[in-house]
C-alpha positions in Angstrom: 40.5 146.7 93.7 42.6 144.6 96.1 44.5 145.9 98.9 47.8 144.8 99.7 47.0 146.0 103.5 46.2 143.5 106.5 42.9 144.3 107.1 42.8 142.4 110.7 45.2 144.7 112.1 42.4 148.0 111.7 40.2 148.1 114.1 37.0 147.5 112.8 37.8 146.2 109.8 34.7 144.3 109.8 32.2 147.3 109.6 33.9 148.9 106.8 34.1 146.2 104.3 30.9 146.1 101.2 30.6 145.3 97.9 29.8 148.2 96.3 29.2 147.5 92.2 29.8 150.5 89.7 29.2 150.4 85.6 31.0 152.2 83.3 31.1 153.0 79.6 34.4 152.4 77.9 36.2 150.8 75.2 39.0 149.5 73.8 41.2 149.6 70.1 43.4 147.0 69.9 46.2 146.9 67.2 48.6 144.4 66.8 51.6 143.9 64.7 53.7 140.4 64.5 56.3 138.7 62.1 57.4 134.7 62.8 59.4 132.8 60.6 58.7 128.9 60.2 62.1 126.6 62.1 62.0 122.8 60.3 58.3 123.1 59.2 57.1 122.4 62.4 58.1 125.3 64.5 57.1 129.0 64.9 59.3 131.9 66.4 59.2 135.7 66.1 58.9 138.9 67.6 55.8 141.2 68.0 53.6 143.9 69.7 50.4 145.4 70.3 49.0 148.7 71.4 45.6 148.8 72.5 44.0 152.5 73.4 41.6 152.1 76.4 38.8 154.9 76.8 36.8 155.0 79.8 34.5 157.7 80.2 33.0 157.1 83.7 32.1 154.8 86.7 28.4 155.0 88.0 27.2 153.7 91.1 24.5 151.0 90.8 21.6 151.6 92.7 21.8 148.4 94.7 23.7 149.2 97.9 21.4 152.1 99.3 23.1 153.1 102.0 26.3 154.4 100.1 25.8 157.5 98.8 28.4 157.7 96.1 28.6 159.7 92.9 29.7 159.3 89.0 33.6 158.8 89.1 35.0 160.6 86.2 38.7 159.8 85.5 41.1 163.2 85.5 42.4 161.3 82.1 39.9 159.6 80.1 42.3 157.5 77.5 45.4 155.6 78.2 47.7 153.3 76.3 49.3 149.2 76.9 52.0 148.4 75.0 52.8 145.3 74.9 55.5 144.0 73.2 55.9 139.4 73.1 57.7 136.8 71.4 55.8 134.2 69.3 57.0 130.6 69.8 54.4 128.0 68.2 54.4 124.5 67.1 52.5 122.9 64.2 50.5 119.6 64.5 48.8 119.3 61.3 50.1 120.9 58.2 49.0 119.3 54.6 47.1 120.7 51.6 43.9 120.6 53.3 44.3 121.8 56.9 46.9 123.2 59.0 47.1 123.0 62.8 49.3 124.8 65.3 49.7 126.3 68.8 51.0 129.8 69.3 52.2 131.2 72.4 52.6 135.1 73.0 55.2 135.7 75.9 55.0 139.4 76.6 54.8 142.6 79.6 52.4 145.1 79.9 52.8 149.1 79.8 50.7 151.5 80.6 51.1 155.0 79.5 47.8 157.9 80.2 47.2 160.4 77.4 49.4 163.2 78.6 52.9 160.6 78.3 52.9 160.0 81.9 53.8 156.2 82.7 52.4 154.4 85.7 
């Protein structure tokens, strides 16, 4: 995680500062929803949105760094949501009976909700 603090202004900041590694088991549902409409036959524009449900059931330690002693993190809540909702805009390069070509672009933000409705 990064920290937004000035470490150089702790005195020391030196001492306290390891890489600790942990693995985790999780996973992730995406589900995505879009509609575009074609502008001159070479453009692409529309609205859109996903929602992807993110699990993660704990954080262990690896054994590598002996000298921490630190435990299994288990999250208070185990499941929370992004919603992100984007605009398409895309352009065609190719289009003809045999292949079609084209660049989409998703412009969107990020929301984060945890299982009980709470948003971060």
């Amino acid at each position: 995680m990064k920290s937004y603090a000035d470490l150089k202004n702790f005195p020391g900041h030196k001492k306290g500062i390891t890489l600790v590694n942990f693995k985790g088991k999780g996973s992730t549902l995406p589900i995505s929803l879009s509609s575009h409409i074609d502008l001159w036959g070479k453009m692409r524009v529309g609205p859109g949105g996903a929602l992807f449900i993110n699990t993660l059931e704990h954080l262990a330690h690896e054994e590598g760094n002996t000298d921490k002693k630190l435990g299994v993190y288990t999250p208070f809540r185990n499941r929370h949501y992004h919603i992100r909702p984007f605009a398409i805009l895309g352009v065609k390069f190719v289009d003809n009976s045999i292949l079609s070509v084209l660049l989409d672009a998703n412009l969107g933000f990020d929301f984060i909700y945890f299982s009980s409705g709470g948003r971060v």
